[in-house]
C-alpha positions as CSV (number, residue, x, y, z in Angstrom):
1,X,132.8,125.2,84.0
2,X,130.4,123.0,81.8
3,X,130.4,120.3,83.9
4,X,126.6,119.1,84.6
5,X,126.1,119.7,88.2
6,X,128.3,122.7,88.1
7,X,127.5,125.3,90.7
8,X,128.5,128.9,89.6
9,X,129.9,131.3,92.3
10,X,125.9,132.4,93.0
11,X,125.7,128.6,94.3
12,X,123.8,126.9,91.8
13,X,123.6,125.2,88.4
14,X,122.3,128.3,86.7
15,X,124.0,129.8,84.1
16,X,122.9,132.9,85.9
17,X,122.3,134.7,89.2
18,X,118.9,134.1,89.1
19,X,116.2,135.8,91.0
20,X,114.0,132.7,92.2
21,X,117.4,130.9,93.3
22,X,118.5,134.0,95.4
23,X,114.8,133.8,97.0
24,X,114.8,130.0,97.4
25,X,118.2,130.0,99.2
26,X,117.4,133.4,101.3
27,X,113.6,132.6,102.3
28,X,113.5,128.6,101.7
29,X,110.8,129.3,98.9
30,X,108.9,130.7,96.3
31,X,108.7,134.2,96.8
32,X,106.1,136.6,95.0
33,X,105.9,140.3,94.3
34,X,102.4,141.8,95.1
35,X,102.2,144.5,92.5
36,X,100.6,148.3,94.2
37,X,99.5,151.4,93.1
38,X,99.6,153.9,95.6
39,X,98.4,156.7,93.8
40,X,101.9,158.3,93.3
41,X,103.0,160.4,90.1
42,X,106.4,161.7,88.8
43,X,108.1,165.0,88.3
44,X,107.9,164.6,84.6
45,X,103.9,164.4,84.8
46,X,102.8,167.2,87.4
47,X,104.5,169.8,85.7
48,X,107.4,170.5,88.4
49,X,109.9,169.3,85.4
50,X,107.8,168.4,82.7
51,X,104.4,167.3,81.3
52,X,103.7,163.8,79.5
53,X,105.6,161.3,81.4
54,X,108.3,159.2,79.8
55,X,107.5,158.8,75.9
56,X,107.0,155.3,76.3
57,X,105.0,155.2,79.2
58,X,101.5,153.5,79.8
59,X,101.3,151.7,83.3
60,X,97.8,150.0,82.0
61,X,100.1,147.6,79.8
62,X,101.4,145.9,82.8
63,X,99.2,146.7,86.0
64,X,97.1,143.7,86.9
65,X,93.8,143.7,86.7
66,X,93.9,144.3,91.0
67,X,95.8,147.1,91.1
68,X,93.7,150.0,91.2
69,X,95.0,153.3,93.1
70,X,91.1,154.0,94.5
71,X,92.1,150.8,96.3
72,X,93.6,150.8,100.0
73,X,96.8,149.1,100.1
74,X,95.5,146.6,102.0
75,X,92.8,145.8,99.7
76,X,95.0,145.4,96.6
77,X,96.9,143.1,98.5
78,X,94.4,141.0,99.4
79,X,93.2,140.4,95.8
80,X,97.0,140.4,95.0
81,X,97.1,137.0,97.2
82,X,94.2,135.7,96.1
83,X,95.0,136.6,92.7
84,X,97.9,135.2,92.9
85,X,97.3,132.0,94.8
86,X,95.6,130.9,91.9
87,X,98.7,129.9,89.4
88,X,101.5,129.9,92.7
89,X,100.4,127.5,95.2
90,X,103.7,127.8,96.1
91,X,103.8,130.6,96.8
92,X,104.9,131.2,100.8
93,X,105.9,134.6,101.1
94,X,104.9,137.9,99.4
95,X,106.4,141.4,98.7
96,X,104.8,144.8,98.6
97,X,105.7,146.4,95.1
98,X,105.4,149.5,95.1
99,X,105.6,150.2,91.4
100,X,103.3,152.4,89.7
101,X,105.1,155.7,88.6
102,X,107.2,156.9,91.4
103,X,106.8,155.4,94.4
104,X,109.3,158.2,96.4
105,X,107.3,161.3,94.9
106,X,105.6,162.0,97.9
107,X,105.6,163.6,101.5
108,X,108.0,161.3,103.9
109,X,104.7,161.4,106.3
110,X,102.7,160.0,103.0
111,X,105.2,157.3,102.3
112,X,105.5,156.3,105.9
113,X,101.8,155.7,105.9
114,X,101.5,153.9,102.5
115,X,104.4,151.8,103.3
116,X,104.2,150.4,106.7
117,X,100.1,149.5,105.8
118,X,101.3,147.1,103.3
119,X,104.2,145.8,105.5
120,X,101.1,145.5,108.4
121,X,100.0,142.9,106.1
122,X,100.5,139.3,107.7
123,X,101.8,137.6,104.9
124,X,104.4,140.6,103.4
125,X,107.3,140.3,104.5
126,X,109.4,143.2,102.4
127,X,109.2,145.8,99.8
128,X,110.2,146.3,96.6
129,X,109.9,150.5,96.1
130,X,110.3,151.9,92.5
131,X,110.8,155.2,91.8
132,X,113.1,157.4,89.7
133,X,116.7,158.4,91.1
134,X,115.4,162.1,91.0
135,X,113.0,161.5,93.8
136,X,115.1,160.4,96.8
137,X,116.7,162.5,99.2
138,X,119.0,161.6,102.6
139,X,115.7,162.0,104.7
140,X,113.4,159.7,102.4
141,X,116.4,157.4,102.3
142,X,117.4,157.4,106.1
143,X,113.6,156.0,106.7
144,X,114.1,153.3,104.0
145,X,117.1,152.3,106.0
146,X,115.1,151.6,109.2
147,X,112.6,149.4,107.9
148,X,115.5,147.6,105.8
149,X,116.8,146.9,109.0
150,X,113.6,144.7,110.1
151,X,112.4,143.8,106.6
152,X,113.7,142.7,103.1
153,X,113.3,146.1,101.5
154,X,114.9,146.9,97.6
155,X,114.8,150.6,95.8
156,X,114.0,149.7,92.1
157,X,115.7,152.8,90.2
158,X,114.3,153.2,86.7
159,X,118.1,154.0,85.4
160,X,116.8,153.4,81.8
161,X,119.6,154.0,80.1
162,X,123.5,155.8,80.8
163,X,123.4,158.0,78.2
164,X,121.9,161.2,78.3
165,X,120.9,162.6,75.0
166,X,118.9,159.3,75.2
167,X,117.4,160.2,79.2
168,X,116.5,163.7,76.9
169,X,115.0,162.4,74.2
170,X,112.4,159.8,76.0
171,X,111.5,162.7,78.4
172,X,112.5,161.3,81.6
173,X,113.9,164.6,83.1
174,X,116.7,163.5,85.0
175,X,120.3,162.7,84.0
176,X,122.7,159.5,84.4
177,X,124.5,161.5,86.9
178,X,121.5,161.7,88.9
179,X,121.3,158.3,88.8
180,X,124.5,157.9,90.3
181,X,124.1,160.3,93.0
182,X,120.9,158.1,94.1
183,X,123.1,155.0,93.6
184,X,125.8,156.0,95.7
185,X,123.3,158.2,98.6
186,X,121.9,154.4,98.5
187,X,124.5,152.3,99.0
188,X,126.2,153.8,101.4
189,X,123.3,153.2,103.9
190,X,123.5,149.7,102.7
191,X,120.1,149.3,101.5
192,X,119.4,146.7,98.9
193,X,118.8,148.5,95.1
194,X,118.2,147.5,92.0
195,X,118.0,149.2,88.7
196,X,116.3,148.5,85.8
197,X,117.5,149.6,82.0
198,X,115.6,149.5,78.7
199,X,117.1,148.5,75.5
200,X,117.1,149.2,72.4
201,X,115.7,153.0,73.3
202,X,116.2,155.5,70.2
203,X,119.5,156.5,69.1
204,X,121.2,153.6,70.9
205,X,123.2,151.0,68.9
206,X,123.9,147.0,70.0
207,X,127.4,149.0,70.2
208,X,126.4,151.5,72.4
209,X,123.9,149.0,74.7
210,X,127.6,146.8,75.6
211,X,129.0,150.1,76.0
212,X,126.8,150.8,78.5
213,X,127.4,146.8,80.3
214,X,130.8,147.8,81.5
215,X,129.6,151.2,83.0
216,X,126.7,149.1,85.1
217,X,128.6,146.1,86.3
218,X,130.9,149.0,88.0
219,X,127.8,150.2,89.5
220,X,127.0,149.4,93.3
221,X,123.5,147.8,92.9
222,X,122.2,144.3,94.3
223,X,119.6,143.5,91.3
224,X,119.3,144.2,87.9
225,X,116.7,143.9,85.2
226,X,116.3,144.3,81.3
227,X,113.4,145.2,79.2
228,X,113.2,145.4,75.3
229,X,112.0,148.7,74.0
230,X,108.0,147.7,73.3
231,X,105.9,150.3,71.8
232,X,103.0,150.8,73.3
233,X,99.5,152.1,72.3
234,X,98.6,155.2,74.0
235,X,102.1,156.9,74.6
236,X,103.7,159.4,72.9
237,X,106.6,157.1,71.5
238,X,103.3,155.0,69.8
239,X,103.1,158.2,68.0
240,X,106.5,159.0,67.1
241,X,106.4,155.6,65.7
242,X,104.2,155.7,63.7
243,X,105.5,158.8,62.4
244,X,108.7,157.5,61.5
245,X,109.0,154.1,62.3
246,X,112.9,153.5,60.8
247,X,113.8,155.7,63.8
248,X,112.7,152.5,66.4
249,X,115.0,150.0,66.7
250,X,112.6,146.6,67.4
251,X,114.4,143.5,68.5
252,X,113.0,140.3,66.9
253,X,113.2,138.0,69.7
254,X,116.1,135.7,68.1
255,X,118.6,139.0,68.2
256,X,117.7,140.1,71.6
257,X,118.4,136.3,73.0
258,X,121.4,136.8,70.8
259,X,122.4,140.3,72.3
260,X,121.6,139.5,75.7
261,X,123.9,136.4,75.9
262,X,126.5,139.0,74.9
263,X,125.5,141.3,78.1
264,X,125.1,138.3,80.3
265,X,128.4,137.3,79.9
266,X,130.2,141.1,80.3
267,X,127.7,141.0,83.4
268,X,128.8,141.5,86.9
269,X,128.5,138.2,88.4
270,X,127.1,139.4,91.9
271,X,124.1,140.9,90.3
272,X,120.6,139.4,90.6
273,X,119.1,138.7,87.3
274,X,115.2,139.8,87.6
275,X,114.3,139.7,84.4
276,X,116.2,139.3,80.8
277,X,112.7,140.5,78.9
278,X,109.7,142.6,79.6
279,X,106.3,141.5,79.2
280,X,103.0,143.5,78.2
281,X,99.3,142.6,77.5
282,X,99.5,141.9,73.8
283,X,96.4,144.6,73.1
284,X,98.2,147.3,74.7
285,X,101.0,146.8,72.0
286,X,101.7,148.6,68.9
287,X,104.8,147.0,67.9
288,X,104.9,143.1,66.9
289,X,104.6,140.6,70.3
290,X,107.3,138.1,70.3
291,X,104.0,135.7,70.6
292,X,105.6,133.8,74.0
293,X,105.2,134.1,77.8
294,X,107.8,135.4,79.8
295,X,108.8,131.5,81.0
296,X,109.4,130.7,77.4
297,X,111.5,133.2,76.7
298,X,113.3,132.1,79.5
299,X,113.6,128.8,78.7
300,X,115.0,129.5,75.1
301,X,117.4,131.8,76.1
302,X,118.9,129.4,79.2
303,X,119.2,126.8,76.2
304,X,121.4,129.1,74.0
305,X,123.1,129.9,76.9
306,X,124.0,126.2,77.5
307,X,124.9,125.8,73.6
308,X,127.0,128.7,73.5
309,X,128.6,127.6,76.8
310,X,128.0,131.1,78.7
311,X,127.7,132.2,81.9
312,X,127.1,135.6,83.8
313,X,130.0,136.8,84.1
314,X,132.3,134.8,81.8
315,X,134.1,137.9,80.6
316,X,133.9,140.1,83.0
317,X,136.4,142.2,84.3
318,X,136.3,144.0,87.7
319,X,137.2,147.8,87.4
């Protein structure tokens, strides 16, 4: 399995399913997400199951500078391109991401209209649509379906995390099993889905984060993605932290490389890998920046995972 050269089950050298491969082999290229806000908010903000949002919660840490909701969709696409053109000259194709709060949390004639206005756009040629698990139902979903069926369409669920007491405590207002429920309402109309978890959230141990490994490589999902926990300015967790800081569990960026080549070796193999790390504008940040850009990170941790002679999926076992 060391062998240079080696091509790993996802068909290449990679020590991991890795998200640009899966595009390069699927679309021949470099494939970019257009970040959107489409004016959308969640259940836990307009009151219908709580007030606040998520504790550590402040979209403004990671929207681009483009992405403005008094936008049209077709406008912050347009400066998405062009933005983007800039550093990915690359770049051939493009995906709409919906991904501003919840991107589901609307009327189906809404999201109809919002969605096919980006996928009107001559250079989109998919969707990436995150939202909560809470905010999906068979009819919302049965729509997904048919555009999945002429485009490359993905439901990001913010899963966040499998346990409960910790979905409580962060204010998110909806439980693991809800989670599953979407999961399962999802993959049975065989549309594409990722989830996305956050680790190191309050109360949750390096124990209790592998725990959690074995529950979502069972999962039926197509993509997955990690972020550390990052406090940021302006969110309620900033001020619980600050409050009582020993209750935050920070990674420094040596143990998270060190605990995520633990999770990408219990990893389900047949996942995409989107992202090992999250990334924030450093002045939106309360807690210390790792002081690297995402690509480094990357780079560093694809090194240790050579050293260490890992793979995704080294030690995992099915069921």
């Amino acid at each position: 399995m060391t062998a240079e050269g080696r091509k790993y089950s996802w068909g290449h050298s990679r020590r991991f399913n890795s998200y640009p491969e899966f595009f390069k082999k699927k679309f021949g290229g470099r494939v970019q997400k257009l970040t959107l806000d489409a004016g959308f908010t969640c259940p836990n903000r307009d009151g219908s199951k709580g007030k606040g949002g998520c504790t550590f919660c402040n979209n403004n840490a990671f929207n681009p500078s483009y992405c403005q909701p008094s936008r049209s969709i077709s406008s912050q696409i347009a400066r998405g391109i062009e933005f983007h053109r800039k550093r990915y000259r690359r770049t051939q194709h493009y995906l709409a991401y919906f991904q501003a709060y919840s991107n589901t949390y609307e009327s189906i004639d809404v999201l109809k209209e919002r969605y096919e206005e980006a996928l009107q756009q001559d250079e989109v040629i998919g969707l990436v649509i995150g939202t909560r698990p809470d905010t999906v139902n068979p009819e919302i979903l049965d729509y997904i379906k048919t555009l999945a069926d002429d485009y490359y369409v993905v439901i990001e669920y913010g899963i966040e995390s499998c346990y409960n007491n910790t979905l409580k405590r962060v204010n998110r207002g909806h439980t693991f099993e809800d989670s599953l429920r979407a999961i399962d309402m999802t993959a049975s109309r065989e549309i594409r889905q990722g989830a996305h978890f956050i680790l190191g959230l309050p109360g949750e141990s390096a124990a209790d984060i592998m725990a959690e490994m074995k529950i979502i490589s069972g999962l039926p999902i197509n993509n997955i993605k990690f972020h550390q926990l990052q406090i940021v300015r302006n969110t309620i967790m900033a001020k619980q932290y600050l409050s009582d800081p020993e209750d935050f569990k920070i990674f420094d960026l040596d143990e998270y490389l060190e605990l995520m080549l633990q999770i990408m070796e219990q990893l389900n193999p047949d996942f995409v890998v989107e992202r090992i790390a999250g990334e924030s504008n450093p002045k939106y940040l309360l807690s210390k920046s790792w002081g690297l850009r995402y690509d480094q990170v990357l780079e560093k941790f694809e090194n240790m995972l050579e050293k260490a002679d890992i793979w995704q999926g080294k030690r995992y076992k099915q069921g």
